[in-house]
C-alpha positions in Angstrom: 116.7 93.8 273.2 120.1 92.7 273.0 123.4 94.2 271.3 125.3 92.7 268.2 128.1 93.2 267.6 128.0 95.3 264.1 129.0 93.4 261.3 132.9 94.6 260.4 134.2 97.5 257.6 134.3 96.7 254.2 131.9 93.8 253.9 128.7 93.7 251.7 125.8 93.0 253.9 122.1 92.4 252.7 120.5 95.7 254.2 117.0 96.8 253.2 117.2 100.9 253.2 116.2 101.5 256.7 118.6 99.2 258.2 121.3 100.9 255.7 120.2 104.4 257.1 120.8 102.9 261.0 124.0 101.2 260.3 125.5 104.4 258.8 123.7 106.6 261.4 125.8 104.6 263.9 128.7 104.7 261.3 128.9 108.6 261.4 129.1 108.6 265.3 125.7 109.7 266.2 125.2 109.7 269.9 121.2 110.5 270.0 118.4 108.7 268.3 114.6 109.0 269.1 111.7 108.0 267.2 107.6 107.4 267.1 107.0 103.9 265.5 105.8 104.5 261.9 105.0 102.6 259.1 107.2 102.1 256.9 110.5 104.3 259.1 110.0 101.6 262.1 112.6 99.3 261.9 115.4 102.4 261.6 115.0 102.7 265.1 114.4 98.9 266.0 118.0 98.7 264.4 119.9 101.4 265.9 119.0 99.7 269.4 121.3 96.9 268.4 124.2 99.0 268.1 126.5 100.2 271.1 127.8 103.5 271.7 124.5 105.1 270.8 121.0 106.2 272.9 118.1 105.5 271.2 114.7 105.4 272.4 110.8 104.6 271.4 109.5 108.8 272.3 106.0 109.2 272.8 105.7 111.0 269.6 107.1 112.7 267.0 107.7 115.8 268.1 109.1 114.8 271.0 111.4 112.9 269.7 113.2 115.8 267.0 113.1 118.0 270.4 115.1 115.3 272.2 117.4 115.2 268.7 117.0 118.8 268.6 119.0 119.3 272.5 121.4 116.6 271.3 122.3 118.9 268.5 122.5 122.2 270.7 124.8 120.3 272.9 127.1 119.6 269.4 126.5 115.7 269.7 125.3 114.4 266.5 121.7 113.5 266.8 119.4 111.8 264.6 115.1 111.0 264.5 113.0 109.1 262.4 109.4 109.2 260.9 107.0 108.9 258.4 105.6 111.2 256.3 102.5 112.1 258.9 104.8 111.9 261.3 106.8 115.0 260.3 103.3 117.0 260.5 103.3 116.6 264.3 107.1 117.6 264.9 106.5 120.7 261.7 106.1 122.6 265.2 109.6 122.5 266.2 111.4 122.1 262.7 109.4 125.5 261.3 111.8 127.0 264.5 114.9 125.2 264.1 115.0 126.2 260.4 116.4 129.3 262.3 118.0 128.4 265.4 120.0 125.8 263.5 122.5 123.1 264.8 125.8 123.0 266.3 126.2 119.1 266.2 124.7 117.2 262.9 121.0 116.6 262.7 119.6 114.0 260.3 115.6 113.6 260.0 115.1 110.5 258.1 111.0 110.7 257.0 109.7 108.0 254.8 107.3 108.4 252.3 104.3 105.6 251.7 104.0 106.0 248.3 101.4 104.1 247.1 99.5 103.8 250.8 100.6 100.7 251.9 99.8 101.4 255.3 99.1 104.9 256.1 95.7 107.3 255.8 97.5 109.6 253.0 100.1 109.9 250.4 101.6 113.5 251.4 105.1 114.0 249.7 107.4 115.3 252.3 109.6 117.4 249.7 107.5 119.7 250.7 109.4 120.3 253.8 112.6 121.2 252.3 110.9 124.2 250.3 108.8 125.5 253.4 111.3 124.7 255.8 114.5 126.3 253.8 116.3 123.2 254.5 118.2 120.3 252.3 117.1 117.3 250.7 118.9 114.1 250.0 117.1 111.4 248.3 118.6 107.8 247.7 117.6 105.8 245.5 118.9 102.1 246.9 119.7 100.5 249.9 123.4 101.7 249.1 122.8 105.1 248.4 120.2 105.3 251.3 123.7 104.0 253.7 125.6 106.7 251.8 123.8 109.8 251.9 123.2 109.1 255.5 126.6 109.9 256.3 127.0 112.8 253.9 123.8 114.4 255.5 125.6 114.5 259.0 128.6 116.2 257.1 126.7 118.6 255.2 124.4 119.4 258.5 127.6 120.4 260.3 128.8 122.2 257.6 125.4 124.8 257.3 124.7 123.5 260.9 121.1 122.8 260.0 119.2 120.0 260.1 119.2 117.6 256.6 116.2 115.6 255.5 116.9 112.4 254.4 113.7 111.8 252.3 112.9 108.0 251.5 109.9 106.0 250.6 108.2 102.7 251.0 110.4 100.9 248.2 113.8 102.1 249.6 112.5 101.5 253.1 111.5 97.6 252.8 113.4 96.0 249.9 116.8 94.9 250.7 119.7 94.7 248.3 123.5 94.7 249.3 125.2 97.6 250.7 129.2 97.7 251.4 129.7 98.8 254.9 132.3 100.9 256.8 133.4 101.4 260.6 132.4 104.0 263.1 134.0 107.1 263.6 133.8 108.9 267.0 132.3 112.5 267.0 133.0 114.1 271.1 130.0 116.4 271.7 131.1 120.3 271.7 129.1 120.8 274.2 126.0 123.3 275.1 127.1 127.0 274.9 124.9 129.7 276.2 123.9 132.0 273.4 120.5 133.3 273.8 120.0 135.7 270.9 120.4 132.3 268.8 118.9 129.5 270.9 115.9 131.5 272.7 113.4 132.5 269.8 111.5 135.4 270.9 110.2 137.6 267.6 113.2 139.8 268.6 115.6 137.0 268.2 113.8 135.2 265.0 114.0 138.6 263.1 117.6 138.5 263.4 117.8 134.6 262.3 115.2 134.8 259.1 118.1 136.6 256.8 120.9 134.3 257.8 117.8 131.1 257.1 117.8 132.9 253.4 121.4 133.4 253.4 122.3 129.8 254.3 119.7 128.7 251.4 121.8 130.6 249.1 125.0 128.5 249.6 123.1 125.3 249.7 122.0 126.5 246.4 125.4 126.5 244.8 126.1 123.5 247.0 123.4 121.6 244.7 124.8 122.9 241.9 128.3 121.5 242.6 127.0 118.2 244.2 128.3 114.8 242.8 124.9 113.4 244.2 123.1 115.1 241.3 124.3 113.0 238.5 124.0 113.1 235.2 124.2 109.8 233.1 124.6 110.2 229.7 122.4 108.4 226.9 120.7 108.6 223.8 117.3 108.8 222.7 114.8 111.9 222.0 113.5 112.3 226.0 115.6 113.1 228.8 114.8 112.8 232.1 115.0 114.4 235.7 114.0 112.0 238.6 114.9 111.4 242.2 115.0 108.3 244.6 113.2 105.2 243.5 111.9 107.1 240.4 115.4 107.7 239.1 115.5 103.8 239.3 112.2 103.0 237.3 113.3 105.7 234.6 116.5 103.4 234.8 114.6 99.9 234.2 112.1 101.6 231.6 114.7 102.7 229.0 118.0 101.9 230.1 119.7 104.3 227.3 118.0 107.4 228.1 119.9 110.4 229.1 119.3 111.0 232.8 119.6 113.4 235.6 119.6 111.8 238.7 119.1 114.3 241.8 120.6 112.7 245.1 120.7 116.4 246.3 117.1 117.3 245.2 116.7 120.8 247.6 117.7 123.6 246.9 116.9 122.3 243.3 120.2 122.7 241.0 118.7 124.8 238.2 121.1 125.3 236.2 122.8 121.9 236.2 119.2 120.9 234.5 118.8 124.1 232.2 122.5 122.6 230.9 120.6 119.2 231.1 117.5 120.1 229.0 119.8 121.6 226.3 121.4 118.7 225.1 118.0 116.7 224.4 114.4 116.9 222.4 112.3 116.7 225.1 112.5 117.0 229.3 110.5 114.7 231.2 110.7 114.8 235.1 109.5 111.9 236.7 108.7 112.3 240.3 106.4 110.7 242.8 103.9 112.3 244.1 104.0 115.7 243.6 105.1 118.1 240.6 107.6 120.0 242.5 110.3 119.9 240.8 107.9 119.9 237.3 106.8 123.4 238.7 110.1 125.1 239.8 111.9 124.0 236.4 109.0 125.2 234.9 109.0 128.8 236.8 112.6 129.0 235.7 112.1 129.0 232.1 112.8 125.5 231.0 110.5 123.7 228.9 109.2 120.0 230.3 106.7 117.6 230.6 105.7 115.8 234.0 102.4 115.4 235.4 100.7 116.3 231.9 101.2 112.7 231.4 102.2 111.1 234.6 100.0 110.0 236.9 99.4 112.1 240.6 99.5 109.1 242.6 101.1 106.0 243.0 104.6 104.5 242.3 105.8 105.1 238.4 107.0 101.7 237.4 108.0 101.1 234.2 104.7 99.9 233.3 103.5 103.0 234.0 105.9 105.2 232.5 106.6 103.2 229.4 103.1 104.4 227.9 103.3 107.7 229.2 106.3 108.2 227.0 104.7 106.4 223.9 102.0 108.7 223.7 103.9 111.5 224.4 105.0 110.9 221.0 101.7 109.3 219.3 102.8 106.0 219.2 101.1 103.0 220.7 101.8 101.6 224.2 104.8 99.0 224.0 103.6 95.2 224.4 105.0 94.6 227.3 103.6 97.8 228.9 100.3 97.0 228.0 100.3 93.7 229.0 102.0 94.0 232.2 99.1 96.6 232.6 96.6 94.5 231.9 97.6 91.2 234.1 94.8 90.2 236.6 95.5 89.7 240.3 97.7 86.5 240.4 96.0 85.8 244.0 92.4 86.4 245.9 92.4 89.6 247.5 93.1 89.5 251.4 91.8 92.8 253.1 94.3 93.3 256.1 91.6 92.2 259.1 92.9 91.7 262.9 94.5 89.2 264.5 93.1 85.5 265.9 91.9 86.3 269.6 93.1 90.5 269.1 91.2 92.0 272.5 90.0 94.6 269.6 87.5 91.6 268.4 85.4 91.7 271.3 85.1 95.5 271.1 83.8 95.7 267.9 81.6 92.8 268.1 80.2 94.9 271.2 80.0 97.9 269.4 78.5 96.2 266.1 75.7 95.6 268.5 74.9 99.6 269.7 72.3 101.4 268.0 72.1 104.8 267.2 75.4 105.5 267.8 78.4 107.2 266.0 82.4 106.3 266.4 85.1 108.2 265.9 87.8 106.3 265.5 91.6 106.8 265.4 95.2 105.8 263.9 96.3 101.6 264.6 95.9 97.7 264.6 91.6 99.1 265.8 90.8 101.6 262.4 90.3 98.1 260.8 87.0 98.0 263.1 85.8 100.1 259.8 86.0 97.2 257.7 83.7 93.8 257.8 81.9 92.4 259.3 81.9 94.8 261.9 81.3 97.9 260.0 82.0 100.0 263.4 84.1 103.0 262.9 82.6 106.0 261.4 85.9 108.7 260.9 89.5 108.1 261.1 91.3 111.1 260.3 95.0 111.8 262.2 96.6 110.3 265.6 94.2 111.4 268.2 91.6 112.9 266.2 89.0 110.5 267.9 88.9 113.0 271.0 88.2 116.3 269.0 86.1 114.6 266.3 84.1 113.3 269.2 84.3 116.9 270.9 82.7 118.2 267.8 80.6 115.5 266.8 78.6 116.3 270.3 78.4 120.1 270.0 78.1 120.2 266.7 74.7 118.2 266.7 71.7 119.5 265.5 67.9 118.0 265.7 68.5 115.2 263.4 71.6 113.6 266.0 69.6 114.8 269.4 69.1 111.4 270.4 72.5 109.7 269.2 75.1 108.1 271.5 78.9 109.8 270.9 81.4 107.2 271.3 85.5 108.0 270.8 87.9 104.7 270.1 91.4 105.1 270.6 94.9 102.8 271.5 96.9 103.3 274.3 100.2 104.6 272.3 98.0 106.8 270.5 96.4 108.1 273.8 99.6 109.2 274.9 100.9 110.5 271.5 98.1 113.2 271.0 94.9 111.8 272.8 95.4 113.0 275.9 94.9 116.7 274.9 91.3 115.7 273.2 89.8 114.3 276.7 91.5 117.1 278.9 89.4 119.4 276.4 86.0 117.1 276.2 86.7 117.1 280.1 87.5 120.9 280.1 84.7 121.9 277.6 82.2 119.6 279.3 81.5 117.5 276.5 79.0 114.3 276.3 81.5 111.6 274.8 81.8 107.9 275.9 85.8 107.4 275.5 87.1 103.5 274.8 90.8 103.6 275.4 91.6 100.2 273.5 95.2 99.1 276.1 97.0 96.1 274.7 100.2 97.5 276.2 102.0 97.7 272.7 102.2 100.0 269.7 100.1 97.1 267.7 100.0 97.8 264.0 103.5 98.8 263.4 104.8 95.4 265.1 104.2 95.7 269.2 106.8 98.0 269.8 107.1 99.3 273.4 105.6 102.5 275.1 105.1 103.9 278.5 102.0 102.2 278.8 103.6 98.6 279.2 106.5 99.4 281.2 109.7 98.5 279.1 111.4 100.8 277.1 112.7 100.4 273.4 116.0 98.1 275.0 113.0 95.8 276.8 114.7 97.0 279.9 112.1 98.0 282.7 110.5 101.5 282.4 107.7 103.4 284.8 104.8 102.2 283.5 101.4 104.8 283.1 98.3 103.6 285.0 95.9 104.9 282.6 92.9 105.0 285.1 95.0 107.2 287.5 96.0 109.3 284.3 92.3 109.9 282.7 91.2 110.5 286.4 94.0 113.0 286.7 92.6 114.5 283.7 89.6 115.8 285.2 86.8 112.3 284.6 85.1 111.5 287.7 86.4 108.4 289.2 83.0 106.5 289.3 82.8 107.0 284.8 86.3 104.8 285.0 86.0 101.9 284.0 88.0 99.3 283.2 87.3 96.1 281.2 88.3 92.6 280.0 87.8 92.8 276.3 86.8 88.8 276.7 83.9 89.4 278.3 81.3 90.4 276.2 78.6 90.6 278.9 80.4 92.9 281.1 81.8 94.9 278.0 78.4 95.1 276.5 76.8 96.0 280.0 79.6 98.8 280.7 78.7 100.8 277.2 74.8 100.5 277.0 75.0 102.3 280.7 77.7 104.9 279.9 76.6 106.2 276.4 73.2 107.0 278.4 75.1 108.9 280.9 75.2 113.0 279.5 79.1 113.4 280.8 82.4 112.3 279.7 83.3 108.6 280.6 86.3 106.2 280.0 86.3 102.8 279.5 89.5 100.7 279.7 89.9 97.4 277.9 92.8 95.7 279.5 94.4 92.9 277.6 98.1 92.4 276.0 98.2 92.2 272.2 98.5 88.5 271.2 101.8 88.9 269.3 104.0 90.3 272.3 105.3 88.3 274.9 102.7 89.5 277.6 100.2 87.5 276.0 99.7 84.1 277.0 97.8 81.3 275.1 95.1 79.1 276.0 94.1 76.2 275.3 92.3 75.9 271.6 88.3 75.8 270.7 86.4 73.8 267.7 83.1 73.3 266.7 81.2 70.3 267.3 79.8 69.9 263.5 76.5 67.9 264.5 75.5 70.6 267.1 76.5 73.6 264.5 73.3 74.8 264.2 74.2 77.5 261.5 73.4 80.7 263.2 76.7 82.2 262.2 76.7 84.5 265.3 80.6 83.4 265.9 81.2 84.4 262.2 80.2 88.4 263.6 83.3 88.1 266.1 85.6 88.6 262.8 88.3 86.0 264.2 90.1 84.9 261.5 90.3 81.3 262.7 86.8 80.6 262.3 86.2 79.6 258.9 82.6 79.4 256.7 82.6 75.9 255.3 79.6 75.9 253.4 76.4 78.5 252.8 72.9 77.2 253.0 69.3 79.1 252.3 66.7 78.5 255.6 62.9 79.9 255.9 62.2 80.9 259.2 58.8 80.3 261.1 57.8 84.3 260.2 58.8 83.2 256.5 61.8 85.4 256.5 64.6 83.9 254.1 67.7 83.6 256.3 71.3 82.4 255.3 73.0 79.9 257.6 76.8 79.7 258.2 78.2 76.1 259.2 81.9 76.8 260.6 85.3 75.2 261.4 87.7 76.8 264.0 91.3 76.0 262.3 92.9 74.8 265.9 96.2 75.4 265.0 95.5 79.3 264.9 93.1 79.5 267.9 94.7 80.6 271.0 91.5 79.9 273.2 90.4 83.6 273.6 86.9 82.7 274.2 85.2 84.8 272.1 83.4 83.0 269.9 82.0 80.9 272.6 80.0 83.5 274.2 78.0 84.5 271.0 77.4 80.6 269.5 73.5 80.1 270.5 73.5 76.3 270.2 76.8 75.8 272.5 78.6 73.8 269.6 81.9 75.3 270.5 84.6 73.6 273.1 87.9 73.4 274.1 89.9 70.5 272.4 91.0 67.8 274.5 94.3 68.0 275.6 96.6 65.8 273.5 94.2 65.9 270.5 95.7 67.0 267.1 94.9 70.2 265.7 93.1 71.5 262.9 94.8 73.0 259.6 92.4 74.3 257.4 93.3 73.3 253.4 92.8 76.9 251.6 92.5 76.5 248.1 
């Protein structure tokens, strides 16, 4: 990936929130960044690669990658990681520690919040952290404030030399707006000092550490309370309201006259600012998305408010959503505008997220569609949409590298009624190496009866082909060593002769490979071996369509799930046992085919064939 040169101080550049957060985390002369690719915190990292003067690099998970931050901080550099919300739940092992040790050298921990589940498997609200952790909270609420409070985090690290969370969410993350930007300033790293008593956290050295953890959350306390990032913007009107990050915004748009307390600096919660707050109005609403924890503490302090009693739990509060709210908080009907915007149908057909034309997942789960009398556990990427038609072929998804235990249980756990069934685990390579590994040493360990398909398309697939150890470039694109994943499962205690591994394209052998393992009462690994089709590794062939007069209906290509092939038209057909059947007459939209092959293999009639070089293509006219 190559440099640019950052853009220079004191222009206005149009920055969505995460490429704000990397240009000011360069800004503030961070020399460490390290990250797990993570809907929607990605592209922070992505960016940061672009700068000079700054390591950054694609870790193999999340908790690796605040460990690497983590030494970078010891050795007084400033240090900064990235993730999403489930991310921080993997690395909670190492910041639950470093709530004690501390920092010498700034720490940032930018986690991003989907709120609203655009792409993720919950809607956890990472606040949580701050309270459970003991450690600060910023929260912008723009693309601007996002760049801003970047900066002041490092600052405000070194100053209580802890870590800062920079909480964001999926609206601050994605939408771009313009941001004013500065110049870098150089930070030389302290360097690592030996101080055991402080670094090395044995119960003898933690018990020592926890009163100066509760003493340090004292003066962030009165650091909250002094804070120019908790604003308060006065108004008029009967309600006032408390609300952070994007929320703070929607209160803004909903009723732009309110009084306000905006919290930038949301943890250690400034009480008393909002006690002085809630005294000058009728009523205190805090809006807050997800969870009611700010609702709760104001609450345990005394201070009357509403919050959750007429906000929803879930889901972004846009002014549609909050303008009602507020009306019936005092009786009176929904505004218009409310109600209508409320009301307004989709403005176009629903598109469920499916895979890619030619993905090497297809083929799998057309195989797997196939098996009887089996169950799947399946995992976290681009394959968890092997749940969804028309290949209905996942059975559980639960956490990165869940597959392997689920599996593990799945098998012991059997009783009479499952005797007979076939356990399959389906897993990516990136998520293999960010927790599955663990889950097959243990089905190996524990002697468990699991067929395991480790789904290589050398790239971290759903959150945009990133890089990983499996594909031998790092996050610059430079070369890397790259993991042999039959050496590393074999290594891992499966016999060599339950290896196996597999071009997704060919079904036969595909199919063949799993009916034999699942019979086979041991552990087993099966390796499909072929590049995502949207990173440069893959390489396009040429295009299939369907020769209409030999389209004999059977609609056995249409059970692939490639997107290129398209139903034209339904028809009703009895069958010679008097079965009613429903035929499918298709059209492979050529311009989208890569010639994969897939859909040749299942089509009984042999009505599809490559297109003769030279010919024009096929662009399918959606209404």
């Amino acid at each position: 990936m190559a440099a640019v040169l950052p853009a220079p101080a004191n222009s206005r550049q149009f920055l969505s929130g995460n490429e704000a957060v990397a240009r000011a985390v360069w800004e503030a002369g961070c020399r460490v960044a390290a990250a797990y690719p993570g809907t929607p915190s990605t592209e922070m990292l992505e960016e940061l690669s672009r700068f000079p003067d700054i390591y950054a690099e694609w870790s193999v998970n999340e908790k690796v990658s605040l460990e690497v931050a983590i030494g970078a901080a010891y050795a007084g550099s400033r240090a900064f990681c990235a993730m999403k919300h489930v991310g921080l739940n993997v690395a909670s092992d190492a910041l639950m520690t470093l709530t004690l040790t501390g920092v010498i050298g700034g720490l940032v921990i930018s986690v991003a919040d989907d709120v609203g589940l655009s792409s993720s498997q919950n809607e956890q609200d990472s606040r949580y952290w701050g309270r459970f952790a003991h450690l600060p909270i910023l929260e912008p609420a723009d693309s601007q404030e996002a760049y801003e409070m970047a900066k002041i985090a490092f600052d405000l690290s070194e100053k209580f030399q802890c870590p800062v969370i920079l909480r964001l969410t999926t609206r601050i993350c994605h939408v771009k707006a313009l941001v004013t930007v500065g110049s870098r300033s150089a930070h030389a790293a302290a360097g690592f000092k030996k101080e055991p008593a402080r670094w090395v956290m044995t119960p003898a050295g933690a018990v020592r550490r926890i009163p100066l953890m509760f003493e340090r959350e004292g003066r962030l306390r009165a650091e909250a309370e002094a804070s120019p990032l908790n604003l308060v913007e006065e108004g008029s009107g009967r309600v006032g309201f408390v609300a952070s990050g994007p929320a703070a915004m929607h209160v803004r748009e909903a009723f732009p006259e309110a009084p306000l307390l905006k919290l930038g600096f949301s943890c250690p919660l400034p009480v008393e600012k909002i006690r002085a707050f809630a005294a000058k109005v009728d009523r205190l609403v805090v809006v807050e998305e997800v969870e009611p924890l700010i609702e709760m503490e104001i609450r345990a302090n005394g201070i009357a408010c509403f919050g959750k009693d007429i906000l929803p739990r879930q889901g972004e509060l846009a002014p549609n959503v909050l303008a009602p709210a507020i009306a019936r908080l005092f009786g009176e009907p929904a505004p218009a505008t409310a109600t209508a915007a409320a009301a307004l149908p989709a403005d176009v057909f629903p598109r469920p997220p499916t895979m890619c034309v030619a993905c090497p997942h297809l083929g799998v789960y057309y195989t797997l569609s196939q098996l009887k009398n089996v169950t799947i556990a399946g995992d976290i990427g681009c394959y968890t949409l092997g749940a969804g038609h028309p290949w209905n072929a996942l059975d559980t998804t639960i956490s990165m590298g869940a597959s392997m235990g689920i599996a593990m249980g799945l098998d012991k756990g059997r009783g009479e009624a499952d005797k007979d069934k076939r356990i399959l685990a389906v897993i990516g390579d990136s998520t293999f190496m960010h927790m599955g590994m663990q889950g097959l040493l243990d089905i190996v360990y524990n002697k468990g009866n699991v067929t395991v398909l480790l789904l290589d398309n050398r790239a971290v697939g759903m959150t945009g082909g990133q890089n990983n150890p499996g594909n031998g470039r790092d996050l610059y694109g430079d070369p890397a060593p790259q993991v042999d994943f039959a050496k590393l499962v074999e290594s891992l205690g499966v016999k060599p002769e339950r290896i196996h591994v597999v071009d997704p394209y060919v079904l036969p052998v595909l199919f063949k490979t799993l009916r034999e393992e699942i019979k086979i009462p041991e552990v087993s690994v099966i390796i499909t071996d072929q590049p995502c089709v949207l990173v440069d590794d893959y390489k396009k062939q040429q295009p299939f369509e369907v020769i209409a007069e030999k389209c004999t209906g059977c609609g056995n290509c249409v059970e692939v799930g490639c997107p290129a092939i398209h139903v034209l038209r339904r028809e009703k057909a009895i069958k010679p046992s008097g079965k009613e059947v429903e035929l499918q007459f298709v059209q492979i939209e050529t311009a989208a085919c890569t010639g994969c092959g897939l859909c040749v293999q299942p089509c009984a009639p042999d009505a599809i064939v490559k297109v003769a070089p030279g010919a024009p293509v096929s662009i399918l006219k959606r209404q």
